[in-house]
C-alpha positions in Angstrom: 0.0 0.0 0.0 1.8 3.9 -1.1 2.1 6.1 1.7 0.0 9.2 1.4 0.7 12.3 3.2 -1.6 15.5 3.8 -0.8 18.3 5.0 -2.7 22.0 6.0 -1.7 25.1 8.1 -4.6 25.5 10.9 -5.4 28.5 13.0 -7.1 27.6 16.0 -9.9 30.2 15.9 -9.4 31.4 19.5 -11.7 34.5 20.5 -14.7 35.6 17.8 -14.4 39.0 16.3 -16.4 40.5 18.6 -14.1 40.0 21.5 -11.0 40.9 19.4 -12.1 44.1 18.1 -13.0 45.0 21.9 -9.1 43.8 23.3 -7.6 45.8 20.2 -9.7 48.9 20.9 -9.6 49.3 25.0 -6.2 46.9 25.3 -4.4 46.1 22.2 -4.1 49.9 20.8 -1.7 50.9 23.4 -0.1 47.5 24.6 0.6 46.9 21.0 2.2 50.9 20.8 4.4 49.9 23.5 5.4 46.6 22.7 6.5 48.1 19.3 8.5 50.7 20.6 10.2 48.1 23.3 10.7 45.7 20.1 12.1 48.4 17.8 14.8 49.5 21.0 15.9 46.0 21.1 16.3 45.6 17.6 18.6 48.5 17.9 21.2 46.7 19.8 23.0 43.6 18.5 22.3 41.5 22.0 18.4 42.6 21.8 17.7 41.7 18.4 16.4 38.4 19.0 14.2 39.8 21.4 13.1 42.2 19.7 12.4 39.8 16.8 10.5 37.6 18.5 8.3 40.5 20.5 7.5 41.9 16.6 6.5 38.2 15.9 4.0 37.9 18.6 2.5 41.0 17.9 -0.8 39.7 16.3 -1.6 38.1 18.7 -0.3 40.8 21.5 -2.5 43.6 19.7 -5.6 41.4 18.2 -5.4 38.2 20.4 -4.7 36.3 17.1 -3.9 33.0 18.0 -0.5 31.0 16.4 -1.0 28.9 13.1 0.0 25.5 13.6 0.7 23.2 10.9 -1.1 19.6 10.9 0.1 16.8 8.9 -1.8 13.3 8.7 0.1 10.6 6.7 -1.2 6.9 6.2 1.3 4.2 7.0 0.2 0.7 6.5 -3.2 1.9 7.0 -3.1 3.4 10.2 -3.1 7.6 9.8 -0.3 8.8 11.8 -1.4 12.8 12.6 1.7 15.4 13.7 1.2 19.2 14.3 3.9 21.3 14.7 5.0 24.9 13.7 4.6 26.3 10.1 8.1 25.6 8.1 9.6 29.2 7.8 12.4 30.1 5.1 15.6 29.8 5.5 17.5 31.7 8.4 19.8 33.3 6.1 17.8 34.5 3.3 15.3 35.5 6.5 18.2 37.5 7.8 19.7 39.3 4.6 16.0 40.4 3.7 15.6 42.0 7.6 18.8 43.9 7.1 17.9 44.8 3.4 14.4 45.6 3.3 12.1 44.3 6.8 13.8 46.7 9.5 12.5 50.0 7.4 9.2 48.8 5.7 8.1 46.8 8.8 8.1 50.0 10.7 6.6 52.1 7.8 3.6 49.3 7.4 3.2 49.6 11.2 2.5 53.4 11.2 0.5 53.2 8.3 -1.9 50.3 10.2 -1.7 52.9 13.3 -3.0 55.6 11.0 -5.5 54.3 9.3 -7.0 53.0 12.8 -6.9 56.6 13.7 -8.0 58.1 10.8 -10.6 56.0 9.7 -12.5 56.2 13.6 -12.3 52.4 14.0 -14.0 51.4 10.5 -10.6 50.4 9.2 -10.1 48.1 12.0 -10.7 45.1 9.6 -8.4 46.5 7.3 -5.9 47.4 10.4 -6.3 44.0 11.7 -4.9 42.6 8.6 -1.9 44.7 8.4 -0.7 43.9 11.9 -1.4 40.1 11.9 0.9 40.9 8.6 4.0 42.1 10.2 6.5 39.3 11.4 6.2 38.5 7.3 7.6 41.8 6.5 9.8 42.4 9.4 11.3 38.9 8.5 9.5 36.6 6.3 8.5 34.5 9.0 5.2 32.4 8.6 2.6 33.1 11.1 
């Protein structure tokens, strides 16, 4: 019998929208300003910049309560399906760390003040479109997979 293997990124769903947009309003608006400021003064310093990287990667879920994707994969061996979940694969360190230095420091920080605007700006009717710039960020800051 041929092995078969299947595999899908999953979000647990974690809170509903409702929820989320009342954290991000009351809670995540300025937790998430000062978590971005502590993360950007870290990434100043050579000895913080893996905290700092990390701190910009948890910031979905710090300002929006966006829970982590997990990756699920079920393969059949002799008939029996064998099911493993585990973190989403993420590119290569390297090419993760050349694009940060290149391109992700500067446009990260850019795409956050934009999001931050467009919250203001907007009176909270851009939230959706907020939302969707923020969960966005550790891809831009460094390509990782969230």
């Amino acid at each position: 019998m041929a092995d078969s293997n299947y595999s899908s990124v999953n979000t647990d769903l974690g809170p509903g929208c409702l929820v989320r947009g009342l954290y991000f309003i009351f809670i995540g608006l300025w937790l998430g300003a000062i978590w971005i400021v502590v993360a950007w003064i870290f990434n100043i310093t050579i000895i913080g910049l893996p905290l700092g990287l990390a701190m910009i990667n948890s910031l979905p879920q710090v300002m929006t309560l966006r829970p982590a994707r997990r990756q699920t994969t079920v393969e059949m061996r002799d008939g029996v399906p064998v099911i493993r979940t585990g973190p989403v694969p993420q590119e290569n360190f390297f090419v993760r760390a050349i694009y940060f230095v290149l391109i992700g420091w500067w446009f990260s920080l850019i795409w956050m003040a934009l999001a931050w605007a467009l919250t203001g700006v907007t009176l909270g009717l851009g939230l959706p479109i907020a939302f969707w710039m923020f969960d966005r960020v550790p891809a831009l800051t460094t390509l990782r997979h969230t």
